[in-house]
C-alpha positions as CSV (number, residue, x, y, z in Angstrom):
1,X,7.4,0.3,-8.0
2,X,8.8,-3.3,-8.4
3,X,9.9,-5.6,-5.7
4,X,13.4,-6.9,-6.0
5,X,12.1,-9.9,-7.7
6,X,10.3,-8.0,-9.9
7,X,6.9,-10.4,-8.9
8,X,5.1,-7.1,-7.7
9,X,4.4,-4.2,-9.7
10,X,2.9,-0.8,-8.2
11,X,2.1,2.1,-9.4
12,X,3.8,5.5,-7.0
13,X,0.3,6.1,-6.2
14,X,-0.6,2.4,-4.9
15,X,3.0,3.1,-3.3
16,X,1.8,5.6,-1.4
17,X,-1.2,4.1,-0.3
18,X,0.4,1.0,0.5
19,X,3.2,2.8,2.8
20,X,0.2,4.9,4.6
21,X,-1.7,1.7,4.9
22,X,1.6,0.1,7.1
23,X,1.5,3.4,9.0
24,X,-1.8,2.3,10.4
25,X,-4.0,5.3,8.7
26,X,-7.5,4.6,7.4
27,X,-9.3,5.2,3.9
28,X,-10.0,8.7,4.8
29,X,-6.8,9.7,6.5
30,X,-4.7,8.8,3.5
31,X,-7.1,10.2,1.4
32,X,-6.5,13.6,3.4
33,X,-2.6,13.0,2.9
34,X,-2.3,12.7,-0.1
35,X,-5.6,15.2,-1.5
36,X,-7.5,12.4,-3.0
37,X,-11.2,10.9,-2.3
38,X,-11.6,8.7,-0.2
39,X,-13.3,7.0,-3.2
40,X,-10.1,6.9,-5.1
41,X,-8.3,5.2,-1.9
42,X,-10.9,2.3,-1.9
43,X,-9.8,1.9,-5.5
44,X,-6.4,1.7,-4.8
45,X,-6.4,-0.5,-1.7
46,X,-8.8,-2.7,-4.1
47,X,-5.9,-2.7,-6.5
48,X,-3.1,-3.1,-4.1
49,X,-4.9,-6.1,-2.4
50,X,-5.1,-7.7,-5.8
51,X,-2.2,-7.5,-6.8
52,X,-0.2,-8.3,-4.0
53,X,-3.3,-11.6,-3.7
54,X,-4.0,-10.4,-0.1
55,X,-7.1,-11.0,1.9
56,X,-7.2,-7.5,3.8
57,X,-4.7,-4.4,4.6
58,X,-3.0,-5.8,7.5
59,X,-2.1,-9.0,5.3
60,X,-1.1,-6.5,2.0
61,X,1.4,-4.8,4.3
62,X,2.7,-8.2,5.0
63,X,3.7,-9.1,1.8
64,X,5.1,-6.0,1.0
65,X,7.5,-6.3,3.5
66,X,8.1,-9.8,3.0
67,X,8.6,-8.7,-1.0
68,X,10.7,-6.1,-0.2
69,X,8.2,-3.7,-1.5
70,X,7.9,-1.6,1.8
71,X,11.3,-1.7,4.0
72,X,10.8,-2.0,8.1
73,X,13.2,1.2,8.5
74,X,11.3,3.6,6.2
75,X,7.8,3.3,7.6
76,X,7.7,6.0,9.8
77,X,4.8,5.6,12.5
């Protein structure tokens, strides 16, 4: 998934992590959802953090929403 500004590339799966992550669910939760490890999940939150240069999960939601890679009105809590 690109932002608008094309700056920030995801794959679906980091996506779908990063969406579960602004949900406020934890490594294990989200691996439940979405029938991976938990393993896997710290891989991708490694990845998203990276990418997105963010220091922790709280601060990688941030910047998606501020990059217009997660929208306010479609994270359903």
């Amino acid at each position: 998934m690109k932002s608008p500004d094309n700056k920030i590339h995801l794959t679906k799966r980091e996506f779908q992590v990063l969406n579960l992550m602004a949900k406020g669910l934890n490594n294990n939760s989200i691996a439940y959802n979405l029938s991976i490890t938990s393993h896997t999940v710290k891989s991708h939150v490694a990845s998203i953090l990276k990418k997105l240069k963010a220091k922790d999960r709280l601060i990688a939601v941030i910047i998606g929403i501020k990059k217009g890679v997660l929208k306010i009105n479609e994270i359903d809590v």
